[in-house]
FIKOLZA-1660 file (N, C-alpha, C; in steps of 0.1 Angstrom, whole numbers, plus 5000, padded with zeros to 4 digits):
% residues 141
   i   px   py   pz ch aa at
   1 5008 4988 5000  A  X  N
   1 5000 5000 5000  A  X CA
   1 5009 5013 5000  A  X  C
   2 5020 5009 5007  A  X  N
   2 5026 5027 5007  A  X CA
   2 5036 5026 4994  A  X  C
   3 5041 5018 4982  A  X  N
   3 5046 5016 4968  A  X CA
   3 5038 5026 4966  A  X  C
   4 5019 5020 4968  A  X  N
   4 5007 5030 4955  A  X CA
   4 5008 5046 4965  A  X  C
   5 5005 5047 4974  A  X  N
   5 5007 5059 4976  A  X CA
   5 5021 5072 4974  A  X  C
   6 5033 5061 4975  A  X  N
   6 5042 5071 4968  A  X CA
   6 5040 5070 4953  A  X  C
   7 5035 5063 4948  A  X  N
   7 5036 5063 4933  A  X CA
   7 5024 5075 4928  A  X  C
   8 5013 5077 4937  A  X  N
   8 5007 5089 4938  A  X CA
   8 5008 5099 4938  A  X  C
   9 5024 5102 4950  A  X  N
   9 5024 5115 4950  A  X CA
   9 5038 5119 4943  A  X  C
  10 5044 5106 4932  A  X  N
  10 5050 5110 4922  A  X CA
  10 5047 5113 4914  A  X  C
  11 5037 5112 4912  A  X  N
  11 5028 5114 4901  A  X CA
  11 5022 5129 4897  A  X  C
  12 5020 5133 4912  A  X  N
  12 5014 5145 4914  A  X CA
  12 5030 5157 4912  A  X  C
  13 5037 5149 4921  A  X  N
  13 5052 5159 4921  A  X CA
  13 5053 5165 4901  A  X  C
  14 5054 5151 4895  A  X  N
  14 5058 5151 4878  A  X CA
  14 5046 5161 4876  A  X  C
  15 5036 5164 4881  A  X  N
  15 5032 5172 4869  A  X CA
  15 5029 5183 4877  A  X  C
  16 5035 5187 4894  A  X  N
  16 5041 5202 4892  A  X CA
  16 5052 5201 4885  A  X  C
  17 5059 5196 4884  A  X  N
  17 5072 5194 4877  A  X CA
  17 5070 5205 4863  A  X  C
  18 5063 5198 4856  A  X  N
  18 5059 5196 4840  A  X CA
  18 5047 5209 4837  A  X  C
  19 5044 5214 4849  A  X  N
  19 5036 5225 4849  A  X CA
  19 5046 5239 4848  A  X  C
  20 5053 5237 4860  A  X  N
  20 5061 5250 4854  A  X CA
  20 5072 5249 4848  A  X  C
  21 5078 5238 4842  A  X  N
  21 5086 5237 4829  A  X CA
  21 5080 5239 4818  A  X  C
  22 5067 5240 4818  A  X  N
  22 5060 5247 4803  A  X CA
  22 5057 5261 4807  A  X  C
  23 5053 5261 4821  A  X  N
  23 5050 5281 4820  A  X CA
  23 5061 5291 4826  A  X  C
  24 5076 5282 4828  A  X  N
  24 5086 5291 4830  A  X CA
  24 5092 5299 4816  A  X  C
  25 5092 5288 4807  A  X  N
  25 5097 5296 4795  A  X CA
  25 5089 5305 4786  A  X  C
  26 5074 5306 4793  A  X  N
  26 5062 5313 4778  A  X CA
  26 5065 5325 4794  A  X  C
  27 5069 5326 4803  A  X  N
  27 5073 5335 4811  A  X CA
  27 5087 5344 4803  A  X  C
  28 5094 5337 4799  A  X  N
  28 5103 5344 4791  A  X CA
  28 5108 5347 4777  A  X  C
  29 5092 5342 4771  A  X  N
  29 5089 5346 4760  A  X CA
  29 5085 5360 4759  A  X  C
  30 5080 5365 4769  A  X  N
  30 5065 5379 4771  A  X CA
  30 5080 5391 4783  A  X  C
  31 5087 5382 4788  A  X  N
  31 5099 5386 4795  A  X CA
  31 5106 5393 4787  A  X  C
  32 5113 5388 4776  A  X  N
  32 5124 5388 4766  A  X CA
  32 5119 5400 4757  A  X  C
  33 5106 5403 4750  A  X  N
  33 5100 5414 4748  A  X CA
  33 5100 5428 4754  A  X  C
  34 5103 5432 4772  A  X  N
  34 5098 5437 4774  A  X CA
  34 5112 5446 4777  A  X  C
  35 5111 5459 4778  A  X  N
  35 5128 5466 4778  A  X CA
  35 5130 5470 4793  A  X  C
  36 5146 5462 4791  A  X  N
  36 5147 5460 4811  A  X CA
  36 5151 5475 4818  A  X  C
  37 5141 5470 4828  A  X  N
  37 5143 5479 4842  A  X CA
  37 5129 5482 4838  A  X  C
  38 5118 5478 4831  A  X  N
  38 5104 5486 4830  A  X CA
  38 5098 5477 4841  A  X  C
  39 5089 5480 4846  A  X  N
  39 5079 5475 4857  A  X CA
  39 5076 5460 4855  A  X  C
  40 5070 5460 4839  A  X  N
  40 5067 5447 4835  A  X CA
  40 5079 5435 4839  A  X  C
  41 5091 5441 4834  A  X  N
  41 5103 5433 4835  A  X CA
  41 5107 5429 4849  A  X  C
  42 5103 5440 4859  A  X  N
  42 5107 5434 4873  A  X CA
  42 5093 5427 4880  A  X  C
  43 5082 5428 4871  A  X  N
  43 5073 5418 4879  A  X CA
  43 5075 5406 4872  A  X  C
  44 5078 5402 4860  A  X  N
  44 5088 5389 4851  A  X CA
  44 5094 5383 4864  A  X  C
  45 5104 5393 4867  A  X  N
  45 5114 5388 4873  A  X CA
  45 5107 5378 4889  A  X  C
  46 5100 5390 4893  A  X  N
  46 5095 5383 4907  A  X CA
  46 5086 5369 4906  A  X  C
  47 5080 5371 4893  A  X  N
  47 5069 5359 4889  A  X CA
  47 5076 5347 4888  A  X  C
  48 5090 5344 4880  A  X  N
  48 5098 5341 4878  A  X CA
  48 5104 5328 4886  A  X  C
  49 5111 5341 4895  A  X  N
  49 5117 5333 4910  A  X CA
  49 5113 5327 4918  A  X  C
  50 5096 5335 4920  A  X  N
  50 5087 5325 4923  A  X CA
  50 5085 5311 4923  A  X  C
  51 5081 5312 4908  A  X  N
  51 5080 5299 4903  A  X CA
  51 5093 5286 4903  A  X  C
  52 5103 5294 4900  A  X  N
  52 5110 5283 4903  A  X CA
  52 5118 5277 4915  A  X  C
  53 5111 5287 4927  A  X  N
  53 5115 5283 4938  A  X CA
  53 5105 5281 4949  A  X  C
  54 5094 5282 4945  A  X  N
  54 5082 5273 4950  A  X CA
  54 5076 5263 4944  A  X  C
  55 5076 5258 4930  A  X  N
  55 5069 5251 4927  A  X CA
  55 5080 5241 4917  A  X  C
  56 5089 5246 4908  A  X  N
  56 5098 5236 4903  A  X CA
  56 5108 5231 4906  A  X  C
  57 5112 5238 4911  A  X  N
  57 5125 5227 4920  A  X CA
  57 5121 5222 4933  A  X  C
  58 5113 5219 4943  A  X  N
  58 5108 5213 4950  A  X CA
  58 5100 5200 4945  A  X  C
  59 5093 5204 4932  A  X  N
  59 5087 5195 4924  A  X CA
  59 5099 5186 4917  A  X  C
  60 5108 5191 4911  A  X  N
  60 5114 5182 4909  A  X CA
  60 5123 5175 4917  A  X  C
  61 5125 5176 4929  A  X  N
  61 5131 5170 4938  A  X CA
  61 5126 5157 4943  A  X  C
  62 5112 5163 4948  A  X  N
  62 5098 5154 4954  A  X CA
  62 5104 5139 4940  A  X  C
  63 5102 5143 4926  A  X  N
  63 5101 5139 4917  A  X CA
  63 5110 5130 4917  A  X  C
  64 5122 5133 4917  A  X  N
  64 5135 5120 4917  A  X CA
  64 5133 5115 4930  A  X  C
  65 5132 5120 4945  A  X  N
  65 5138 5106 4954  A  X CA
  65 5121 5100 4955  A  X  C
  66 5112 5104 4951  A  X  N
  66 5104 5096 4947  A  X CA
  66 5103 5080 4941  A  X  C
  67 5106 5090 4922  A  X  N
  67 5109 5081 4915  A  X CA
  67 5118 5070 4915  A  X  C
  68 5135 5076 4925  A  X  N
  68 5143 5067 4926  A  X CA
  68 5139 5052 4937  A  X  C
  69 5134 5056 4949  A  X  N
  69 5127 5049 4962  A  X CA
  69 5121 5038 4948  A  X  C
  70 5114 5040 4942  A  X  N
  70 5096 5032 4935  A  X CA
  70 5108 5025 4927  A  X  C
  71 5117 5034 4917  A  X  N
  71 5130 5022 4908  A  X CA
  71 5132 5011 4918  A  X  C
  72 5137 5010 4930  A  X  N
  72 5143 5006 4932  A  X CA
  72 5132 4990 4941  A  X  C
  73 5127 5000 4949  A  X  N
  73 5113 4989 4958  A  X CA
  73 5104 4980 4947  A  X  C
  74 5100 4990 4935  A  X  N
  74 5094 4982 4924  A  X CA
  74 5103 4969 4916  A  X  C
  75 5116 4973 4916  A  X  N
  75 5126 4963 4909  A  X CA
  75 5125 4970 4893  A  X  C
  76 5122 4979 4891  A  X  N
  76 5124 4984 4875  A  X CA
  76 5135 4986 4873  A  X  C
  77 5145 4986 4878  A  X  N
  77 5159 4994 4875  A  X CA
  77 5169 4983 4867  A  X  C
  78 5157 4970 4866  A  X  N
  78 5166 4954 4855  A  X CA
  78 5160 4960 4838  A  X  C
  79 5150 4970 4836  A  X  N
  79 5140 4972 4828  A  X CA
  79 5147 4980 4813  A  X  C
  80 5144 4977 4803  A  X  N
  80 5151 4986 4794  A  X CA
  80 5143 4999 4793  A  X  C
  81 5133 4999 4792  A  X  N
  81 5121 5009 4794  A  X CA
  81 5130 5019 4805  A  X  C
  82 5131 5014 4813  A  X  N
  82 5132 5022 4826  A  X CA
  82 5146 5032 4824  A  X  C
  83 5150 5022 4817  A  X  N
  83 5168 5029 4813  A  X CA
  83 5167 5043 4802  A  X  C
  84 5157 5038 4797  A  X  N
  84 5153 5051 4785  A  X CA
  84 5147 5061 4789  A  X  C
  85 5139 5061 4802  A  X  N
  85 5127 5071 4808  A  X CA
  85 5142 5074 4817  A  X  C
  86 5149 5070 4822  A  X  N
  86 5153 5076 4832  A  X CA
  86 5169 5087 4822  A  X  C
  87 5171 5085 4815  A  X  N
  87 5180 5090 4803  A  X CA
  87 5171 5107 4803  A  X  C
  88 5155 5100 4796  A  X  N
  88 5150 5114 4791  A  X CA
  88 5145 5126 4808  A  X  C
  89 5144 5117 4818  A  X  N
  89 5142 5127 4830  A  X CA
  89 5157 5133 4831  A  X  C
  90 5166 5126 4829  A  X  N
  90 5182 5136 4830  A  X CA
  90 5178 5140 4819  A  X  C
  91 5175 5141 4811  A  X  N
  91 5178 5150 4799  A  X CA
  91 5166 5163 4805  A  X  C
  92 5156 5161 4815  A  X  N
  92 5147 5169 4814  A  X CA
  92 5153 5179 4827  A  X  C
  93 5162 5171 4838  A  X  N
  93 5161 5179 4845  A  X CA
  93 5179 5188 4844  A  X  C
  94 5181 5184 4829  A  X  N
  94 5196 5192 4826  A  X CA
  94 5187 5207 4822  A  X  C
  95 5178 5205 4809  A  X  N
  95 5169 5215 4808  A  X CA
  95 5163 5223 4816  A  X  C
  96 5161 5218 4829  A  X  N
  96 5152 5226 4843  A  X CA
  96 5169 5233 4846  A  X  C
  97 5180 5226 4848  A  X  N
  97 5190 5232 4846  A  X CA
  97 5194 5245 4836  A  X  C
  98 5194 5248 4823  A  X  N
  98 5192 5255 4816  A  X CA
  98 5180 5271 4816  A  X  C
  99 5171 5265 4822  A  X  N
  99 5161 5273 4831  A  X CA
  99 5169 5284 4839  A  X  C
 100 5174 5278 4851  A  X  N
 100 5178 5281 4862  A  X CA
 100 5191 5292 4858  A  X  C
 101 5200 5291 4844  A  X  N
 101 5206 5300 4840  A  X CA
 101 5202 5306 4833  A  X  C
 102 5188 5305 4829  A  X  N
 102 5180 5319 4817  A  X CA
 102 5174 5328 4829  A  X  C
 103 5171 5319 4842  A  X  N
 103 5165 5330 4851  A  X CA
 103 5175 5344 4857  A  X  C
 104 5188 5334 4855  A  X  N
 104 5199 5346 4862  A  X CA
 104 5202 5354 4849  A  X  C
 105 5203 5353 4840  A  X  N
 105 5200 5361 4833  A  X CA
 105 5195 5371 4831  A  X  C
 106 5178 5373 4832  A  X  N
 106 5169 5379 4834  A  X CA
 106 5169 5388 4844  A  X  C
 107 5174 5382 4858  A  X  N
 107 5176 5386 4869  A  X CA
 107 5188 5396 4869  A  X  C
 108 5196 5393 4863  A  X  N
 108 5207 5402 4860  A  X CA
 108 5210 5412 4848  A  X  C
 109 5192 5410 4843  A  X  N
 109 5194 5421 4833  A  X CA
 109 5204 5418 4821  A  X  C
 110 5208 5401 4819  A  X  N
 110 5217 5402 4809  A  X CA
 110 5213 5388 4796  A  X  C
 111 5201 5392 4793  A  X  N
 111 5196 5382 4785  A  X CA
 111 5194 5386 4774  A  X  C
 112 5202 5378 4764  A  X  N
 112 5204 5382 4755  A  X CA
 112 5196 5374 4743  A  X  C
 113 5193 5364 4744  A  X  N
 113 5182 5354 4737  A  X CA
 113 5172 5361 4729  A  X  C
 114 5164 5362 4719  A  X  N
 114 5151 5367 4714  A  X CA
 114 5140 5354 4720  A  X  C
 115 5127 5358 4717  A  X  N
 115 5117 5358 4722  A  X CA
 115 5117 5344 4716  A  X  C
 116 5120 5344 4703  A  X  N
 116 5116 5331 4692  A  X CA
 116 5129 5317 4701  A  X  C
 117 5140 5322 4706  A  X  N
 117 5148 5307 4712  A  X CA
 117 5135 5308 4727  A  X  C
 118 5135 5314 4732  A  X  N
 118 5122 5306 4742  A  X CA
 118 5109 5301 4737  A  X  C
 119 5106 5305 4727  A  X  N
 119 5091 5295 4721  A  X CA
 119 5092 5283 4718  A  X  C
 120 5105 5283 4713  A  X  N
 120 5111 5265 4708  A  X CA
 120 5117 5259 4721  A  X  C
 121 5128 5269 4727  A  X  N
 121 5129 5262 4740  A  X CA
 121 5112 5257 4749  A  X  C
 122 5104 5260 4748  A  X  N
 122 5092 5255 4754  A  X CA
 122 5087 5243 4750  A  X  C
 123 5091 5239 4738  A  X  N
 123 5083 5226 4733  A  X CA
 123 5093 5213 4737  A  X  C
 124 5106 5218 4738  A  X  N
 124 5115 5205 4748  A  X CA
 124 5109 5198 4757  A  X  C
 125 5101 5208 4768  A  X  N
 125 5099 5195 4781  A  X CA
 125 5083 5187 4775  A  X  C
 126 5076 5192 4766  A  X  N
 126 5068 5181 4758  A  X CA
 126 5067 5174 4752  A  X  C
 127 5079 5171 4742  A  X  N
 127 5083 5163 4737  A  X CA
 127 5091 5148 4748  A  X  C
 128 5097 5158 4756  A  X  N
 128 5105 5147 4767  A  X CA
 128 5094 5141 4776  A  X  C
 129 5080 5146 4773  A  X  N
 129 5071 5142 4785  A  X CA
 129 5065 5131 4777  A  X  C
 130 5062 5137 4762  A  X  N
 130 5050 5128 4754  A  X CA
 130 5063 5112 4754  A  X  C
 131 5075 5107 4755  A  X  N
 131 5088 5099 4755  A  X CA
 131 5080 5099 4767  A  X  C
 132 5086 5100 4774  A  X  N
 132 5086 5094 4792  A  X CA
 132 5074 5087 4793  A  X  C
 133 5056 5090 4790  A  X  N
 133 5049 5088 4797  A  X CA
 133 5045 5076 4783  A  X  C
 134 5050 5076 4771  A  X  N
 134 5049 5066 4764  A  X CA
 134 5057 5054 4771  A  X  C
 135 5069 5057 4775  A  X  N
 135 5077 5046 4777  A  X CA
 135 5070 5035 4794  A  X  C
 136 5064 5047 4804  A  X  N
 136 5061 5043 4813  A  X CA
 136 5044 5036 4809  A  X  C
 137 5042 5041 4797  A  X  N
 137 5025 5030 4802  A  X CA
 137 5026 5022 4791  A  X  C
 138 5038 5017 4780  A  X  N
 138 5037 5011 4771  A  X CA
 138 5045 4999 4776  A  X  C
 139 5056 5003 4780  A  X  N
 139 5072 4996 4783  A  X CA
 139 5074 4987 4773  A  X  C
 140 5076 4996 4761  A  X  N
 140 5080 4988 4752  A  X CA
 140 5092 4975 4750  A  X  C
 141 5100 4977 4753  A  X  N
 141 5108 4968 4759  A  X CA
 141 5117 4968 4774  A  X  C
% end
């Protein structure tokens, strides 16, 4: 019984996770537009920090010693499936990494990116999601 309820509230963790990895970067889409030191740009900023210090890196934290505990108690970690999901969550959470240096950026007034590299940067963590959540309910091999 307590496997299903962590596996619940992994579940829940992944999609704060996956919530503000899609609305931290349309944050610096509308950011990236706006000319720094204007009002807009320091409420960006505060919305920002916010976000990824209340809700995505806590979420993604929850998210791995979660996920790792359930690898390990479940016995998936013999799994090819499992080797490939766990590949594309490093790949997701080098990205949440990449985040974390567009924020200082921002914060530091030194972002240099246009609007159009964060619109494509945003479709990364969905593609890595639509992979993950195929591999976890299909396990193809």
């Amino acid at each position: 019984m307590l496997y299903l309820w962590l596996k619940a509230f992994h579940v829940i963790a992944v999609i704060a996770w996956m919530a503000g990895m899609l609305y931290l970067p349309r944050l610096f889409v509308y950011h990236a537009d706006t000319p720094r030191g204007s009002i807009q740009s320091e409420t960006f900023k505060i919305m920002e920090r916010r976000l990824l210090k209340a809700i995505i890196n806590p979420a993604m934290i929850v998210t791995w010693v979660l996920g790792l505990y359930l690898l390990w108690d479940g016995g998936w970690y013999k799994s090819g499936w499992m080797h490939a999901k766990i590949a594309l969550v490093l790949i997701m959470s080098g990205l949440h990494g990449v985040y974390v240096r567009r924020l200082k950026d921002f914060a530091a007034d030194k972002n240099t990116k246009p609007a159009k590299y964060y619109r494509i940067l945003n479709e990364v963590p969905t593609v890595l999601m639509i992979g993950i959540v195929i591999l976890v309910i299909v396990k193809p091999f």
